[in-house]
C-alpha positions in Angstrom: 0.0 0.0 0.0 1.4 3.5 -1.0 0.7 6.5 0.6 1.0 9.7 -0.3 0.8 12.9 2.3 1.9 16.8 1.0 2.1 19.2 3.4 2.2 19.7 6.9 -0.1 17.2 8.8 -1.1 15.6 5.5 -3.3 19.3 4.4 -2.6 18.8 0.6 -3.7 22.7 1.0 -0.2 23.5 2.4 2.0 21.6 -0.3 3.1 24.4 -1.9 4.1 26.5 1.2 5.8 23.6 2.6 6.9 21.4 0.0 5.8 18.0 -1.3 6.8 14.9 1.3 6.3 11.2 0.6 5.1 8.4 3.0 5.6 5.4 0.8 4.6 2.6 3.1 5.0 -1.5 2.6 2.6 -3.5 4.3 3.9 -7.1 5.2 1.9 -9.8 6.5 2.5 -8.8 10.1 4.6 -5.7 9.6 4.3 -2.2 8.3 7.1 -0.3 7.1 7.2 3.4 6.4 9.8 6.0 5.0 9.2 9.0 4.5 11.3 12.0 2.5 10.6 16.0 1.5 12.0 16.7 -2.4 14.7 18.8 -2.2 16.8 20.4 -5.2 20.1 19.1 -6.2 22.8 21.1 -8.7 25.3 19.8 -10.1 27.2 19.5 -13.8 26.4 16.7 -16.3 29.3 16.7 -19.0 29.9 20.1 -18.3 26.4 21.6 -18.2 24.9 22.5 -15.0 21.6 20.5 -13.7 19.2 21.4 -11.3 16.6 18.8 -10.4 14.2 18.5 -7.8 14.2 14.9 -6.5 13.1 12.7 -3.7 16.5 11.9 -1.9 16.5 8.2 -2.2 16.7 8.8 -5.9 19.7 6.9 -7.2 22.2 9.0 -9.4 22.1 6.4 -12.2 17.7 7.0 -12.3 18.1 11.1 -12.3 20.9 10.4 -15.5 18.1 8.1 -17.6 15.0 9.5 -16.2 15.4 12.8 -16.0 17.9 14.5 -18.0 17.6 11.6 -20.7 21.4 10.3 -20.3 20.3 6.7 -21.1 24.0 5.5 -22.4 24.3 4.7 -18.9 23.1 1.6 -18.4 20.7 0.0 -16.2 22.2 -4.0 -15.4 21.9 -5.8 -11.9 21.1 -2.0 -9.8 23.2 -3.7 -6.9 26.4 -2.3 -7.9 28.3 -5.3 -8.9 27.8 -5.2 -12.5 29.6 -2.0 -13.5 27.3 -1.1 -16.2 26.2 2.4 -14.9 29.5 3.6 -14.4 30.1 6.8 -14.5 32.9 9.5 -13.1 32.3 11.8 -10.2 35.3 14.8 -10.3 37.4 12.9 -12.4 36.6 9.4 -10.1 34.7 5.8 -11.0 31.7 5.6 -9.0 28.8 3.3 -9.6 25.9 5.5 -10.5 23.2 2.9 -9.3 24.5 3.1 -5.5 24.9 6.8 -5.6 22.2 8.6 -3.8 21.7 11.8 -6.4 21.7 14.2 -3.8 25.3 13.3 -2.6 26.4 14.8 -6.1 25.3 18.4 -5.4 27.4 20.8 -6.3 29.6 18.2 -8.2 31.0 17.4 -11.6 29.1 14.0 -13.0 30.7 12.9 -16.7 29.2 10.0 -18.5 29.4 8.7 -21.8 27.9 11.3 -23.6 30.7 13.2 -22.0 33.4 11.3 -23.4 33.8 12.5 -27.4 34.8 15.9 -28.0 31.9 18.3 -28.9 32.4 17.6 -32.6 31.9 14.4 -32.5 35.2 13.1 -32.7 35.5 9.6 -30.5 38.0 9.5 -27.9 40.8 7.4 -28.3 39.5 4.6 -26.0 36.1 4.4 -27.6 38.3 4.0 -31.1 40.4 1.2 -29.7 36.9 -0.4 -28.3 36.0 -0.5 -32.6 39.5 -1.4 -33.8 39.8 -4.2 -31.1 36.3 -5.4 -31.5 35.6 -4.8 -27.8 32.1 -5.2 -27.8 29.6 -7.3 -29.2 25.8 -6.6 -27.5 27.3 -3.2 -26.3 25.0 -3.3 -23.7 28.1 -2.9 -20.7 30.0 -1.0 -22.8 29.7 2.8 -22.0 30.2 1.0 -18.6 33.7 -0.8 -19.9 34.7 2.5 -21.4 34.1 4.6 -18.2 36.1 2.1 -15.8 38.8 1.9 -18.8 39.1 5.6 -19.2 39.7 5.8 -15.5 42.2 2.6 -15.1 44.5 4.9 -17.2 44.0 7.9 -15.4 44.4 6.4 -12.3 47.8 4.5 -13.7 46.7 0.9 -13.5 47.3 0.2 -16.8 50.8 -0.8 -16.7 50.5 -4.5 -17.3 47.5 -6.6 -18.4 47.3 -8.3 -14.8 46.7 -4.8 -13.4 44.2 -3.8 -16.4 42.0 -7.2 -15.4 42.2 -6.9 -11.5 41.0 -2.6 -12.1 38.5 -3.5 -14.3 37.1 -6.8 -13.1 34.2 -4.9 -11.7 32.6 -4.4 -15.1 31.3 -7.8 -16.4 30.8 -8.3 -19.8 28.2 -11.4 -20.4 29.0 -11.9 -23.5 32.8 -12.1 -23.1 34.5 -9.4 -25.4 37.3 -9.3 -22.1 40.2 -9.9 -25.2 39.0 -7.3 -26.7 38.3 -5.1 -23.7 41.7 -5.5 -22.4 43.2 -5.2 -25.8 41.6 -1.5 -26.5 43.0 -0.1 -22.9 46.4 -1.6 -23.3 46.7 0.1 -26.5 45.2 3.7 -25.3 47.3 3.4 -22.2 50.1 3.4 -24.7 48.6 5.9 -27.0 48.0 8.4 -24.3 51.3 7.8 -21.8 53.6 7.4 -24.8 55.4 10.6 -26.6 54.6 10.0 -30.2 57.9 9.3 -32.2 58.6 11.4 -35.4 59.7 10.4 -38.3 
């Protein structure tokens, strides 16, 4: 059963004075469970444009990127955090999108794929490697994959291919494109950390 009170005292008369607060109650066979939460407004920047959005606070990050600002190359998989398919980068850092409460991003930078190509279009080097190495094959985990491989290199745990498997093995990939994944941020790590040799 789902309830739901605005205002003070439950007087939908005072919602807009007071703002708009959920009671969203479960009842159990013997139990009855109830949480309740006012909206409140989050800001923050999405790929460099600044958000405002008015949200309940146990909206996850990942649900305010699809839902509401229509961000849906982040992905959706297990919404437990262990598939690595809604990852995306808070202030330069991997964070899994689905965990994130939205309103711990306020006043934060939030970059997801859409972020990643310049403005032009123009793919980033990572997302090339992804199409030279055949890193994909559903594509459903990879904006995920190219996220957590984007930051493996920034973070400098791309050295060897042990330490590219053990700092991306949170992203699964059912169908099994790991060869290729691995492949595509070997060969960016070396792009990008390597001076380019004239001549």
């Amino acid at each position: 059963m789902t309830a739901i009170v605005r205002g003070s005292g439950g007087n939908p008369a005072n919602a807009a004075d007071e703002g708009v607060c959920l009671a969203l109650g479960t009842m159990g066979s013997a139990e009855s469970t109830i949480a309740s939460a006012c909206r409140t407004e989050t800001t923050f920047t999405a790929n460099g444009r600044p958000v405002r959005v008015e949200l309940d606070p146990r909206e996850s990050l990942l649900d305010v990127l699809r839902e509401r600002l229509g961000l849906t190359g982040t992905k959706k998989g297990c919404d437990h955090g262990q598939c690595g398919a809604c990852t995306v980068h808070l202030n330069g850092r991997r964070i899994v999108s689905c965990l994130t409460p939205a309103v711990q991003v306020n006043g934060q930078a939030v970059t997801t794929i859409e972020g990643v190509a310049d403005a032009d279009g123009t793919l980033h080097p990572l997302q090339e490697a992804f199409i030279d190495n055949d890193a994909l094959q559903c594509g459903y985990c990879t904006p995920g994959q190219v996220m957590s491989g984007l930051a493996c290199i920034a973070e400098g745990h791309a050295g060897s291919d042990d330490e590219i498997r053990e700092y991306l093995s949170g992203n699964l990939c059912r169908c099994g494109a790991y060869a290729g994944i691995l492949a595509a941020v070997r060969e960016t790590a070396r792009r990008l950390n390597s001076p380019v040799s004239e001549g």
